[in-house]
matplotlib code that plots the C-alpha trace (Angstrom):
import matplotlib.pyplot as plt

x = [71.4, 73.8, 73.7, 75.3, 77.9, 78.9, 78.8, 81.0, 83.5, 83.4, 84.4, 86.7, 88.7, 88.9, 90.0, 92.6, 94.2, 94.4, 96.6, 96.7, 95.6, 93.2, 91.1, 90.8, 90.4, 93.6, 95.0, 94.4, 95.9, 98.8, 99.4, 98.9, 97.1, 98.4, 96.7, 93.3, 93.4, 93.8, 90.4, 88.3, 89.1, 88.6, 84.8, 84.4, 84.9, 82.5, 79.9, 80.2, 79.3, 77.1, 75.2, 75.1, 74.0, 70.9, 70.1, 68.2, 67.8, 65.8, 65.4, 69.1, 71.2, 69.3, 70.4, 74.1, 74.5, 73.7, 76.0, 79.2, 77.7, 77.8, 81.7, 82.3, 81.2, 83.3, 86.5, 85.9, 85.4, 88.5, 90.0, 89.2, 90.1, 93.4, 93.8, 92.7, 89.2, 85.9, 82.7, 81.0, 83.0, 81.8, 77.9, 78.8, 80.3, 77.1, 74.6, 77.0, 76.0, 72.0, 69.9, 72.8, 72.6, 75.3, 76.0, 76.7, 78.7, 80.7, 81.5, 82.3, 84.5, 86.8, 87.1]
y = [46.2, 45.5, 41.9, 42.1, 44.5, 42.0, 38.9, 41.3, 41.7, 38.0, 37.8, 40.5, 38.7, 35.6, 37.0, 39.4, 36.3, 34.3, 34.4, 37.0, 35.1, 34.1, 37.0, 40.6, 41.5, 39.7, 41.6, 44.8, 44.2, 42.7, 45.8, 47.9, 50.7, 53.4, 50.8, 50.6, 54.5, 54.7, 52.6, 54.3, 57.3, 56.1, 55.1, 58.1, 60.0, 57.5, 58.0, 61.8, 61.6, 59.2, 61.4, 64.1, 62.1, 60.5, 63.5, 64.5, 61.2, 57.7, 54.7, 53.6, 56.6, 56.0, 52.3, 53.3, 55.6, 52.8, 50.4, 53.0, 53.7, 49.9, 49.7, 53.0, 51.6, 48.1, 49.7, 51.8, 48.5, 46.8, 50.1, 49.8, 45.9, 46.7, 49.1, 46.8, 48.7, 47.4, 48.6, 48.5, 51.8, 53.8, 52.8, 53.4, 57.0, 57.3, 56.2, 58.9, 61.6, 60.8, 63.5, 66.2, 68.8, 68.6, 72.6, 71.9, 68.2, 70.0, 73.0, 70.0, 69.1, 72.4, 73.3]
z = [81.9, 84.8, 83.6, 80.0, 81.7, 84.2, 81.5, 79.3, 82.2, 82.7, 78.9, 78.9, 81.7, 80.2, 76.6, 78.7, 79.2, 76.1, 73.1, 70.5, 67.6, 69.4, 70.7, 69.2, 73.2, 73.3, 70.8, 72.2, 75.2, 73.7, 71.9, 74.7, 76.2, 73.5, 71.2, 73.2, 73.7, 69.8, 69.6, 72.5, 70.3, 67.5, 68.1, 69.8, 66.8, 64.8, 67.8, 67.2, 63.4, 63.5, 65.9, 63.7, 60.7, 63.3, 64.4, 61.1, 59.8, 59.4, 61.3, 59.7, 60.7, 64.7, 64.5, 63.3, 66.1, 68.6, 66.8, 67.1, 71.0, 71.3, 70.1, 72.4, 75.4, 74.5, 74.1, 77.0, 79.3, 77.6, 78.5, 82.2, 82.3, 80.9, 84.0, 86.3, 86.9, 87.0, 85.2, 88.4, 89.8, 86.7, 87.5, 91.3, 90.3, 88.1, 91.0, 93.2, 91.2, 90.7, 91.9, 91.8, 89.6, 86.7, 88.1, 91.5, 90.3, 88.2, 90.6, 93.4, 91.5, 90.6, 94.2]

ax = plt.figure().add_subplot(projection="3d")
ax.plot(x, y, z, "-o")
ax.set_aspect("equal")
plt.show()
């Protein structure tokens, strides 16, 4: 999975970049990070319904939930290019925390 994250990033770099007509990533970053906030909420909220509607539903409803988690996780990584961050520290803060009990990571981090 690594490998579509770090040919996204390659993308995502390039298309940071370019013109605003010419790239919706672009776009985004043209109009800002209020504007690429706006989105990462936006599909958050669309990830949350969805979710509810797959969680009693058909093979449709399951697929629509991994579409919006598709477009979550996007905006989330033109999120961290617009700040300059790679996806590589999330999946290094996710390998720091395998094997620790949520509990114990949580309480780590309140004190």
């Amino acid at each position: 999975m690594s490998d579509i994250l770090d040919r996204l990033q390659v993308v995502l770099e390039q298309r940071r970049l370019a013109q605003p007509q010419e790239s919706y990533v672009a776009a985004l970053h043209h109009q800002g990070l209020n504007k690429i906030l706006e989105k990462v909420g936006e599909e958050a909220t669309e990830t949350l319904l969805a979710a509810k509607d797959a969680e009693h539903g058909d093979a449709s409803t399951r697929q629509a939930l991994i579409a919006e988690t598709a477009d979550l996780w996007f905006h989330s990584l033109v999120m961290l290019s617009h700040l300059g961050l790679d996806h590589h520290l999330v999946l290094d803060e996710l390998a720091r925390r395998f094997g620790v009990s949520g509990h114990d990571e949580k309480a780590a981090r309140q004190s």
